[in-house]
C-alpha positions as CSV (number, residue, x, y, z in Angstrom):
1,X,64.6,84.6,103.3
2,X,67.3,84.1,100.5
3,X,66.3,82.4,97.5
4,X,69.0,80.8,95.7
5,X,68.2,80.0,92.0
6,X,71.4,77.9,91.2
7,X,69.9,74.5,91.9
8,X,66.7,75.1,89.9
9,X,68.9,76.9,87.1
10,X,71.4,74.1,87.2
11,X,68.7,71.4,86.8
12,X,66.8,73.3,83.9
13,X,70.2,73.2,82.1
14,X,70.6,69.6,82.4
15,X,67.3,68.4,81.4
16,X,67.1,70.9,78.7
17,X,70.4,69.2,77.5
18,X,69.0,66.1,78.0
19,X,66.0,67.5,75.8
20,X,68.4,68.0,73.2
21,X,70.6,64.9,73.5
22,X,67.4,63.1,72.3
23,X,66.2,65.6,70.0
24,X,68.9,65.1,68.0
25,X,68.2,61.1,67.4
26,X,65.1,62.1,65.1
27,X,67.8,64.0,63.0
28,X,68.1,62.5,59.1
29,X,70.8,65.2,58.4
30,X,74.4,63.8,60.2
31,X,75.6,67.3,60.7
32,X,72.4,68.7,62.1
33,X,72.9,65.1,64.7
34,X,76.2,65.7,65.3
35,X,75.9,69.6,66.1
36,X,72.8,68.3,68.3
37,X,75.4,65.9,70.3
38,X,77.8,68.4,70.4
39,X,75.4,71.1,72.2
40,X,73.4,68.4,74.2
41,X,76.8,67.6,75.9
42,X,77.3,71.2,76.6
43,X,74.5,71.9,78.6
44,X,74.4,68.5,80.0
45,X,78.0,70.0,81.7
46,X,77.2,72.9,82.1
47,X,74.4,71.9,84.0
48,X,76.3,69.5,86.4
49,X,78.7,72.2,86.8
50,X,76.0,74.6,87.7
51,X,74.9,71.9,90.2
52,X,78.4,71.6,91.6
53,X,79.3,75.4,92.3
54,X,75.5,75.4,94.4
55,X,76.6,72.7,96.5
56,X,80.1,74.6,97.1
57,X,77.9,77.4,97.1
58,X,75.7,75.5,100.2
59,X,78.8,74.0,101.8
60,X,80.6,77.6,102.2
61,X,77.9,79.3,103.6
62,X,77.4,76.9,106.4
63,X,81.4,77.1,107.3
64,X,80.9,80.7,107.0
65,X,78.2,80.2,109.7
66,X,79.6,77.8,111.8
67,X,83.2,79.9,111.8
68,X,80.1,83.5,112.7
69,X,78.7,81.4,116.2
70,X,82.5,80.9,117.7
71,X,83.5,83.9,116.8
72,X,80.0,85.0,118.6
73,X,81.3,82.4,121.1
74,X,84.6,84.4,121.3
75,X,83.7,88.0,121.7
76,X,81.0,87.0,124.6
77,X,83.9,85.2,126.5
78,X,86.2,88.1,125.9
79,X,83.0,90.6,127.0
80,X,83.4,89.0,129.9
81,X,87.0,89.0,130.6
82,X,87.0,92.9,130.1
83,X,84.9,93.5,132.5
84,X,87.1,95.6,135.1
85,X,87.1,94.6,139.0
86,X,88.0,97.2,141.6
87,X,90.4,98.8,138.9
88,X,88.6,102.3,140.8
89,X,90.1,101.0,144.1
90,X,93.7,100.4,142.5
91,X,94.1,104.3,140.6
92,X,92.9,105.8,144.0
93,X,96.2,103.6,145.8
94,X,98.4,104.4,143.0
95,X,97.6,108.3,143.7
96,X,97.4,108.2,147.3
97,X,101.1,106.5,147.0
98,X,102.5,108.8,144.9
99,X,101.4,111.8,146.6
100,X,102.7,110.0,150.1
101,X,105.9,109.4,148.4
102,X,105.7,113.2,147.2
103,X,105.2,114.7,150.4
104,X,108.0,112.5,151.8
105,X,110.4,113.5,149.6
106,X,109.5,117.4,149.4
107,X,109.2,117.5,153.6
108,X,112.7,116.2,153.8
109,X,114.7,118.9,152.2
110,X,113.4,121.3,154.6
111,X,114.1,119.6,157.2
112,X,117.5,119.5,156.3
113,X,118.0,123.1,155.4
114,X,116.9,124.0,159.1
115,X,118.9,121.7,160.8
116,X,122.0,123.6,159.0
C-alpha cells in the first residue's frame, strides 16, 4: 500500500504556522513580532498550498485510474475482435484458386502448340 505523506506534511506546516502566528503576540520587541507575522504567514501558505497539490495529487490519480479500466475495457473488446474465424479455410481457397487458375493457363498453350 502507498503512503502518501503530503496531507500529514501539509497540515504540520499549517499548524506549525499557526504555532507561530500566536507565538509572535507574546513578542515585546516590534521587529522580533513583525518577523514572527511575516514567517507565520509563510508557512500558514505554504501549508495550504501543500494541502492543495495533495488534493490535485488525489484527484489525478483517480483520472489516471479511471482513464487504466477503459483502456482495460478497450484492449479486452479489441482481444476479442482479433480473434480470427475460419481465416485457415480462406488461405487454403486462395491457393487452391490460384493453382486452378495456374494450371488453366499453363495447359492452354500446349494445347495450342499441338493443334498447329
Amino acid at each position: 500500500m502507498k503512503m502518501n505523506y503530503s496531507i500529514p506534511i501539509g497540515i504540520f506546516i499549517f499548524v506549525a504556522g499557526v504555532a507561530v502566528f500566536i507565538t509572535s503576540f507574546f513578542s515585546q520587541i516590534l521587529e522580533v513580532k513583525i518577523a514572527l507575522l511575516i514567517a507565520a504567514i509563510g508557512l500558514i501558505a505554504s501549508g495550504i498550498a501543500q494541502l492543495g497539490q495533495a488534493q490535485e495529487k488525489k484527484q489525478d490519480e483517480e483520472r489516471h485510474k479511471l482513464v487504466m479500466e477503459k483502456l482495460e475495457k478497450i484492449e479486452k473488446e479489441l482481444e476479442k475482435e482479433d480473434q480470427p474465424k475460419g481465416t485457415g479455410i480462406a488461405i487454403a481457397d486462395v491457393i487452391s484458386s490460384g493453382l486452378k487458375y495456374y494450371t488453366e493457363h499453363m495447359a492452354k498453350p500446349k494445347k495450342e502448340d499441338e493443334n498447329d
